[in-house]
N, C-alpha and C positions, 0 to 999 in steps of 0.2 A: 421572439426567439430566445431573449437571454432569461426568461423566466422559463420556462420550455429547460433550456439546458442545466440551470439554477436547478431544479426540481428534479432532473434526471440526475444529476453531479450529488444533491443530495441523498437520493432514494437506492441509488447504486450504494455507496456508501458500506450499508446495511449488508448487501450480498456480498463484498470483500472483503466483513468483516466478519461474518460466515466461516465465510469459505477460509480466511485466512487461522480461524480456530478450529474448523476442520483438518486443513491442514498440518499445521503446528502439531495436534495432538498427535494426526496417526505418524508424524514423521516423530514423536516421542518414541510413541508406542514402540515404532519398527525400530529406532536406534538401541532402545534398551530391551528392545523384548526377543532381538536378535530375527527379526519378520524377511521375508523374503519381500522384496520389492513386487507389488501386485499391478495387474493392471488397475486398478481404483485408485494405484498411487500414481500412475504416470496419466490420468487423467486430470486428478483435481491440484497436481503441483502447478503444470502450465494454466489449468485454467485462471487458479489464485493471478499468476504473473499478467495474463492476458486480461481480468478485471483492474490489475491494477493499473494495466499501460489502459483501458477505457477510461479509469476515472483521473486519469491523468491528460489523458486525451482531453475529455470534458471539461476540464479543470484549467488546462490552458487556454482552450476556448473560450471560457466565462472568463482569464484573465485579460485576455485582448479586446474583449467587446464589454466587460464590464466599465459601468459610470463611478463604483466605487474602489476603482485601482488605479491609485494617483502617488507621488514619489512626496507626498507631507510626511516626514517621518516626524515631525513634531506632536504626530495623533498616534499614540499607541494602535489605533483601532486600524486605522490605514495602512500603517507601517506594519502590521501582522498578514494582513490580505495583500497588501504589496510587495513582501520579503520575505518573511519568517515563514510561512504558511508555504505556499509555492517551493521555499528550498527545501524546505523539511519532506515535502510530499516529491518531490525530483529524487534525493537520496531515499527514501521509502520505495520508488518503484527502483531505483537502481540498485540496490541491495538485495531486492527480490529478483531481478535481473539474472545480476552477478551469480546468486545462489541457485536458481533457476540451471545457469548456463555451466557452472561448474558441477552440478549434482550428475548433469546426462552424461557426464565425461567420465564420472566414476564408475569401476566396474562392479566392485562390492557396494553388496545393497546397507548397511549398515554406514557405510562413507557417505553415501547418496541421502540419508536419511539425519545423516550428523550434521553434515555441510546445510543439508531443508531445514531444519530445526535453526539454524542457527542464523543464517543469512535471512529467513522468513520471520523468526524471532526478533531480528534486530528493526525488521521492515517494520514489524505491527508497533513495536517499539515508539520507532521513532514518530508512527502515525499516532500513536498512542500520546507520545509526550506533546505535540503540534498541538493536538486537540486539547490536551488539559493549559496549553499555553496561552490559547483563546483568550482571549480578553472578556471581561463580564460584558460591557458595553459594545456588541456588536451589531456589525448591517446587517447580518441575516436571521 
């Protein structure tokens, strides 16, 4: 099971990182290019949000039944998959969240597309900085 999960938590990854430059761009496009909010944008904004709460879903899972998430913070390697990793990825889907939940409430589509860019931007960000903070020497 926890290699099963490992491999999906990995392989998803890929499709919310996709989708989340999918995203990004057309909510550029539509904030500068003055775009009318389309149905293609109120599909793939939630979607973006709803991969992220799966690999976040998947991602607590592999923390609760994982053998290498243990409280040694004297191992960089442990202390990354037992802290740093996990927060960083909790603020990444809560930020997509937030900007998710505040965009539907805007009525102007250039608001809706400023607030995406920017809350969505901050998400890939912060998943962004997580990963470069990886340590060389890891378990997986």
């Amino acid at each position: 099971m926890y290699h099963f999960l490992l491999h999906a938590h990995s392989g998803l990854r890929y499709l919310v990182l996709l989708v989340a430059v999918i995203v990004i761009i057309k909510s550029l496009i539509g904030w500068f290019g003055d775009a009318s909010y389309s149905r293609f944008d109120k599909v793939i904004a939630p979607t973006y949000v709803g991969l992220m709460h799966l690999q976040l879903l998947l991602g607590l899972t592999l923390y609760f039944i994982s053998p290498f998430v243990t409280f040694d913070m004297s191992d960089k390697v442990i202390r990354y998959w037992s802290v740093e990793h996990i927060l960083m990825m909790i603020l990444a889907v809560a930020s997509a969240q937030v900007g998710r939940s505040i965009s539907k409430k805007a009525e102007d589509a250039q608001v809706k597309f400023r607030i995406q860019t920017i809350f969505f931007g901050i998400s890939i960000l912060l998943i962004l900085v997580a990963l470069a903070a990886m340590p060389e020497r890891s378990i997986i």
